[in-house]
C-alpha positions as a Markdown table, in Angstrom:
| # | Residue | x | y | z |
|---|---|---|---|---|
| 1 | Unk | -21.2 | 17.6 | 41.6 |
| 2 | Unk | -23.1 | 14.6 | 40.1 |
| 3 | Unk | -23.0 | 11.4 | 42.0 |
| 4 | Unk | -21.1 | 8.6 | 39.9 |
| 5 | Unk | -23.4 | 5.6 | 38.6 |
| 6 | Unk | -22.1 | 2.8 | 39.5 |
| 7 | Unk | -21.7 | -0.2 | 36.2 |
| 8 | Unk | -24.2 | -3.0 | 36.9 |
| 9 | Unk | -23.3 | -6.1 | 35.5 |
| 10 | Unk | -26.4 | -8.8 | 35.3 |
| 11 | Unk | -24.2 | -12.0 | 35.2 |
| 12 | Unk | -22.2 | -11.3 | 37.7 |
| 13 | Unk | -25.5 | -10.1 | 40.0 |
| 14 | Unk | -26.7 | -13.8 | 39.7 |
| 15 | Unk | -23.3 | -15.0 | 40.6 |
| 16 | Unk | -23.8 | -12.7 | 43.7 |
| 17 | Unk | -27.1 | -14.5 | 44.3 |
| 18 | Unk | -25.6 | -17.6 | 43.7 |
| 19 | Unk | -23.2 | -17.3 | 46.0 |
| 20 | Unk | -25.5 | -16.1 | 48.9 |
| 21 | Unk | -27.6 | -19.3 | 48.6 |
| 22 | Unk | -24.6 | -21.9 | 49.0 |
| 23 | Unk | -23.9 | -19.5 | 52.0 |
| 24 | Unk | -27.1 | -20.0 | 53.2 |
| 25 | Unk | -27.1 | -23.1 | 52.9 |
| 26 | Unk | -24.2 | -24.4 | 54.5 |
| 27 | Unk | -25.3 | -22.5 | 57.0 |
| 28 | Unk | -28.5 | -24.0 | 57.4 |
| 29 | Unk | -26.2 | -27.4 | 57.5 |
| 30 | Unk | -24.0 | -26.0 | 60.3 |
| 31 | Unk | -26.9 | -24.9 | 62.7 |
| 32 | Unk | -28.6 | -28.3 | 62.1 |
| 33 | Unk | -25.5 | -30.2 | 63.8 |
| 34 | Unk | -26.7 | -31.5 | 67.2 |
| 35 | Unk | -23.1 | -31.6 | 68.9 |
| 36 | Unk | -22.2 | -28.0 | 70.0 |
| 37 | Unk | -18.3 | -28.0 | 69.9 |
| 38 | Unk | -18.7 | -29.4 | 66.4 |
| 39 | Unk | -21.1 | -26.9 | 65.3 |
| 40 | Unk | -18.5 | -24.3 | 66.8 |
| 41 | Unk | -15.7 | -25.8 | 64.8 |
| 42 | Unk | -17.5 | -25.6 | 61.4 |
| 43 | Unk | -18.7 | -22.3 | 61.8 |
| 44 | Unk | -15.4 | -21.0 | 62.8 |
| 45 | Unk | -14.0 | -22.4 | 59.6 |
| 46 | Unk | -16.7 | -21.0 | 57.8 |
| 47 | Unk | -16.8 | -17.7 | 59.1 |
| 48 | Unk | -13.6 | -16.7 | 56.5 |
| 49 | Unk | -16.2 | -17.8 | 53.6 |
| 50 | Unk | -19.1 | -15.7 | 55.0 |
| 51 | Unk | -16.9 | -12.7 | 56.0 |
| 52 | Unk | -15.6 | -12.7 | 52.1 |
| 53 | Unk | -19.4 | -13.1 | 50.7 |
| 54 | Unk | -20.4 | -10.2 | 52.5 |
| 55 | Unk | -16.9 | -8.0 | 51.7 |
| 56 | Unk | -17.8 | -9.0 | 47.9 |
| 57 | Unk | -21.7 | -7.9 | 47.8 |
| 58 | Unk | -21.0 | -4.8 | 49.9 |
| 59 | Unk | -18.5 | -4.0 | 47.3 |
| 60 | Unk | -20.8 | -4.2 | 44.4 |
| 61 | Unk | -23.6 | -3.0 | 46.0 |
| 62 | Unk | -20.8 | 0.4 | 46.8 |
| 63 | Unk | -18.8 | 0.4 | 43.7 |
| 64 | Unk | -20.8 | -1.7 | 41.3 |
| 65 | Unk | -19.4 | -4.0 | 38.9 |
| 66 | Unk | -15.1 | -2.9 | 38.8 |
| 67 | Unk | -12.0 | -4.7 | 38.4 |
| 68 | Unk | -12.0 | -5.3 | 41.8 |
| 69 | Unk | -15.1 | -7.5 | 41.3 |
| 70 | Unk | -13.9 | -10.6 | 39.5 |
| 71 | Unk | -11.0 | -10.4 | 42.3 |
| 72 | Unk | -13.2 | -10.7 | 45.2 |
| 73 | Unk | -15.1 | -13.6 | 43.6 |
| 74 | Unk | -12.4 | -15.6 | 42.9 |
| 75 | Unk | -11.6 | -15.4 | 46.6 |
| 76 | Unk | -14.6 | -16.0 | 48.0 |
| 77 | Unk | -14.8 | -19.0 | 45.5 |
| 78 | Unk | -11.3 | -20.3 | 46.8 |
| 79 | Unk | -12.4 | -20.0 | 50.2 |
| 80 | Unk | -15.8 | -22.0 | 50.1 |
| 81 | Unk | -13.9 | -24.8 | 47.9 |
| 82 | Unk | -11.0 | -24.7 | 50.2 |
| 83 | Unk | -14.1 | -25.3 | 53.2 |
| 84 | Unk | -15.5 | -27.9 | 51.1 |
| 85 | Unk | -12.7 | -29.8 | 51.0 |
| 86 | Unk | -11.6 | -29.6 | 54.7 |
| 87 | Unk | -14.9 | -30.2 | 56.1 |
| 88 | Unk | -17.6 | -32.7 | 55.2 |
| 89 | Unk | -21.1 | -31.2 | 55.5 |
């Protein structure tokens, strides 16, 4: 039986990519902060961010663009504002 394509869905690819880069950057941020229990702090918080980043691409790069999708960027989204706002970087 034929494999499935999976729907592609160009805006939301560059909200993907958009998404990665304020990932990497924050964690740029984190890894420069010279004090070691505060670095430990702000990545622990930020791990919940990164862990729903990857859940989302992983997802798309599976599935491809569902009603799933918008979902799991609204949550990621939430998370990373819900960072922002708790800790100043």
């Amino acid at each position: 039986m034929a494999k499935k394509r999976r729907k592609l869905n160009k805006d939301f690819e560059r909200k993907i990519y958009s998404s990665k880069k304020n990932v990497e950057l924050v964690l740029a941020k984190i890894y420069d902060i010279d004090d070691e229990d505060i670095q430990k702090e702000y990545m622990s918080a930020f791990n919940k961010v990164v862990y729903l980043y990857d859940e989302l691409k992983e997802d798309y790069e599976r599935k491809g663009f569902s009603d799933n999708s918008e979902e799991l960027l609204t949550s990621y989204k939430n998370a990373f504002n819900i960072f922002e706002s708790e800790f100043e970087i």
